[in-house]
N, C-alpha and C positions, 0 to 999 in steps of 0.2 A: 510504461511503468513509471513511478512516481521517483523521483530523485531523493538519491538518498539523502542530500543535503537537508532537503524539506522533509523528508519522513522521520529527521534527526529531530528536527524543529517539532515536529508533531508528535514524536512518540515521549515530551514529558508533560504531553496534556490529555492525549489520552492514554483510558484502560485496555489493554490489550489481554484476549480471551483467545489465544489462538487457538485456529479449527481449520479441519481438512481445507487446503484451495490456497493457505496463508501464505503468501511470502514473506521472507525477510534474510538479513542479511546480518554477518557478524563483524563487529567493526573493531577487526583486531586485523594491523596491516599483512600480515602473512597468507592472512582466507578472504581480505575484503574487499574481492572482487568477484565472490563467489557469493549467487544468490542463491537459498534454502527454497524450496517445497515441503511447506506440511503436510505427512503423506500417510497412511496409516502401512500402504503398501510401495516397495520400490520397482520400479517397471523399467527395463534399460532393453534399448531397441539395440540387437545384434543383428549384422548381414554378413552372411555363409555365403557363398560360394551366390554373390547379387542377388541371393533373397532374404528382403527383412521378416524376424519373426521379431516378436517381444520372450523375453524371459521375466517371469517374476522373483525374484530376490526378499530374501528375506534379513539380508542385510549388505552395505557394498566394503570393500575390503580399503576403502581407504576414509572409513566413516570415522567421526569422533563419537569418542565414548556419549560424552552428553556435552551440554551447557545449559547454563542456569536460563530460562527466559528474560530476565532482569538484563542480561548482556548481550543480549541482541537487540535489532532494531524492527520493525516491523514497514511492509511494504506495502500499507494498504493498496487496494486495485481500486478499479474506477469506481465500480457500483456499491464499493462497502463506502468511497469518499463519500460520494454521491446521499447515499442513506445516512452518513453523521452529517451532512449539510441540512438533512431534513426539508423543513418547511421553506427555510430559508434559499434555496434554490429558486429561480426563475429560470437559467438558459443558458446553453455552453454554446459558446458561436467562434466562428472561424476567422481569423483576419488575416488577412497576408497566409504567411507559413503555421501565425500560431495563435492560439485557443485562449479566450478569456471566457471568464464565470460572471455572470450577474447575479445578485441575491439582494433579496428585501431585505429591509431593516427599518427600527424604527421611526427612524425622517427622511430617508433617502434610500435609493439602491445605492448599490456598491459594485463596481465591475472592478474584477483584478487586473493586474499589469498581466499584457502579453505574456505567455507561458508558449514554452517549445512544446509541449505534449496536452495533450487535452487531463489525463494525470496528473499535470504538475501545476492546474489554471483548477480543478480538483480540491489539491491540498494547499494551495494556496487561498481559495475560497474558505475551507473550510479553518484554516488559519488565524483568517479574518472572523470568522463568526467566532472561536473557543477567545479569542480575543477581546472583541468588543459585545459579546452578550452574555446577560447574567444566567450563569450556566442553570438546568434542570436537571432533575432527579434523572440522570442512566442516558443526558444530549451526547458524552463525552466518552460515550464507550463503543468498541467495536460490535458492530451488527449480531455478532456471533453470542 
């Protein structure tokens, strides 16, 4: 999962359309270690007597009313980064423990600084591009 510090950095450049699969997180210090699922249903795995079943729920008893979307932060995943890197992508490669992104550009490639998650070599790539390219009609929005 991509760090929140980076999805902080990323969610004032781009649009976010959240849709079922979404994470994200609310960055108010009481909940903000608590990550969200965008979920149309809530499914909570209970075990009886060492058998699990699922219950489906139709709401959980320690839910907030609402929040604005505006006051959360969004947890892009790998392949929604991956799809706002677009074209600009060539290669996520492994060194040592941790992941860097190459992407084309226009005089040179660009490989990002070592990242601990291949998520966080991700949204750092994509960092770099809403950064140094002149943005396109709908480059800077979530896949969704």
């Amino acid at each position: 999962m991509i760090s929140r510090e980076l999805a902080g950095r990323l969610s004032t450049r781009l649009e976010w359309k959240p849709a079922n699969g979404d994470l994200f997180f609310i960055p108010r210090p009481e909940i903000s270690d608590s990550v969200f699922l965008v979920s149309d249903m809530v499914v909570e795995l209970v075990v009886r007597d060492a058998r699990p079943r699922f219950h489906f729920n139709g709401t959980v008893e320690w839910a907030l009313d609402s929040v604005e979307v505006g006051e959360v932060v969004w947890l892009p995943r790998e392949d929604q980064l991956r799809e706002l890197i677009g074209d600009h992508f060539l290669s996520l490669d492994r060194t040592g423990g941790d992941y860097v992104v190459s992407l084309s550009g226009p005089e040179h490639a660009h490989h990002t600084a070592p990242q601990p998650s291949a998520a966080d070599a991700y949204g750092a790539a994509l960092l770099y591009v809403l950064e140094h390219t002149v943005p396109v009609a709908g480059s800077a929005e979530s896949p969704h």
